[in-house]
N, C-alpha and C positions, 0 to 999 in steps of 0.2 A: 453368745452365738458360737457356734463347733465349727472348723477346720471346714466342714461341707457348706455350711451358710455363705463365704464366703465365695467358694467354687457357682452355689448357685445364682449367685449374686452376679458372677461376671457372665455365667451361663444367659442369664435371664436378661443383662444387656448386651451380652452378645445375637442373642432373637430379637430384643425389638430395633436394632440396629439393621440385622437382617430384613427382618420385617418391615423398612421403614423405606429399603433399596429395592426389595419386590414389591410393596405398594407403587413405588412409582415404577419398577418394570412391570406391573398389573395395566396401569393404567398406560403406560403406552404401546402393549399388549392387544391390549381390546380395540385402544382408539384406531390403530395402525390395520385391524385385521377388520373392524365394522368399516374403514375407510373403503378399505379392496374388497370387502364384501357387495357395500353397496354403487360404488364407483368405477368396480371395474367389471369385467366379464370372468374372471381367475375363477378357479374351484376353487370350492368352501379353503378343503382343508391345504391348499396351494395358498393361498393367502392369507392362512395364519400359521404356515411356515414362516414366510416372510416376514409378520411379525413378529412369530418368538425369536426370528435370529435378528431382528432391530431391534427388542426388548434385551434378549442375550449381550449387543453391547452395553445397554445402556448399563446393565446390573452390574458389568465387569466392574465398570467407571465407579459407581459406586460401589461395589464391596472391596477394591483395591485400594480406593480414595479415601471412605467412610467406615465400612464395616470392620475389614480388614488390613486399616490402616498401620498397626500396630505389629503387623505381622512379618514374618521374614521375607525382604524384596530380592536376596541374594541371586534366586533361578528364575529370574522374570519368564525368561522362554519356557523351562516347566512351566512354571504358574498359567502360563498362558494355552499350553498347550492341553495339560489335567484339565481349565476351565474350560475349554472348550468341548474335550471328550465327555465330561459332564454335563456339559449344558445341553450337549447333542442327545444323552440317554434322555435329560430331562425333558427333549421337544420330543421323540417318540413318544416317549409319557402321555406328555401332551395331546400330540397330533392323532398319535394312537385309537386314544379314547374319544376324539372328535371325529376319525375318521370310523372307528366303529358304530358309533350313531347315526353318521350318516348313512353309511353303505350295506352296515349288519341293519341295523334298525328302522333305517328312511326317519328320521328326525332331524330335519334338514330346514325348519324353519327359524328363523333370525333368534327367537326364543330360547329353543331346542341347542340353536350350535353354542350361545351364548352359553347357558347352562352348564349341558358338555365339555364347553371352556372352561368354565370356572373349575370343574373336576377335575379334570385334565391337569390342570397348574395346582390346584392343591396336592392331589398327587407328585408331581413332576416337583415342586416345590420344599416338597419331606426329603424326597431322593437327594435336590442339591443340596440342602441345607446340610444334611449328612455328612455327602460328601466333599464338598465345599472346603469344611470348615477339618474333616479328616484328612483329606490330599490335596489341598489346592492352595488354603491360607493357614501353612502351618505353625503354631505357635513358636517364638521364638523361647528356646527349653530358657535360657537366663531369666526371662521378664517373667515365667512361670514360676519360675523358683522363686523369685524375687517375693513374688504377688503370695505364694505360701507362706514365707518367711515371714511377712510381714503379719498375716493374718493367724498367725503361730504366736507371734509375740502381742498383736492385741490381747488375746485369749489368754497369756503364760500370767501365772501367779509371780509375781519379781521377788516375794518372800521363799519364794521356792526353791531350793537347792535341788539342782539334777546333779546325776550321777555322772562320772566322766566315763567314755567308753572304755573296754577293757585295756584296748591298745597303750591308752593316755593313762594307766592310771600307776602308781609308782609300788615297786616291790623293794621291801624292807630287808 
């Protein structure tokens, strides 16, 4: 496997880690917004604000704790503050597309907002994952290096003589 197998190897558990914190921000997304849908008197897209920003904590907890455990904790007040300026494009996203169906289009039945929803967060969902993982949990450069090096030396032939760089190499 090449130098990239590996990059997609942490790529690809880095998603489904991701994937695993928005599933349960999904699900208590929908439960929180069908709640005030059908529970209260609130507009549609007024109470699922409310839940994308119950959902927004819950995901922090988990991609802090879970996804992006491993990440640099040094700027917590960055970190907290980039995920929140994120999370807020990501509920426009959102609410955006839930409130254009209702108000552009009248598709305002429990089905229709549902729907909507679900666009709305797959959308808003590409945007965090993005950014998230570009400004908010940023990889600590050492454990990077580290993770190449290693996956460098899987790969390297041990019969192999490399050259020494120019600087190191001795004049006669």
């Amino acid at each position: 496997m090449g130098q990239g197998s590996s990059g997609l190897r942490r790529l690809a558990h880095e998603i489904a880690k991701f994937g695993a914190v928005g599933a349960l921000g999904t699900v208590v997304n929908f439960g929180v917004s069908n709640l005030l849908w059908h529970l209260t008197s609130l507009q549609a897209v007024r109470a699922n604000v409310i839940a994308t920003v119950v959902a927004i904590g819950v995901n922090y907890l988990g991609f802090r704790y879970f996804t992006y455990r491993d990440r640099d904790k040094s700027a917590r007040t960055k970190e907290l503050s980039l995920f929140l300026a994120f999370s807020a494009v990501g509920l426009v996203i959102e609410n955006g597309i839930l409130f254009a169906a209702i108000y552009g289009f009248g598709w305002e039945s429990a089905l229709e907002r549902n729907v909507f929803k679900v666009v709305g967060i797959g959308l808003g969902t590409l945007f965090r994952f993005w950014s998230y993982r570009t400004w908010v949990f940023k990889t600590l450069p050492a454990r990077e290096a580290v993770a190449d090096a290693e996956s460098f030396l899987e790969e390297a032939d041990p019969t192999e003589v490399l050259p020494l760089p120019k600087a190191e190499q001795r004049v006669s």
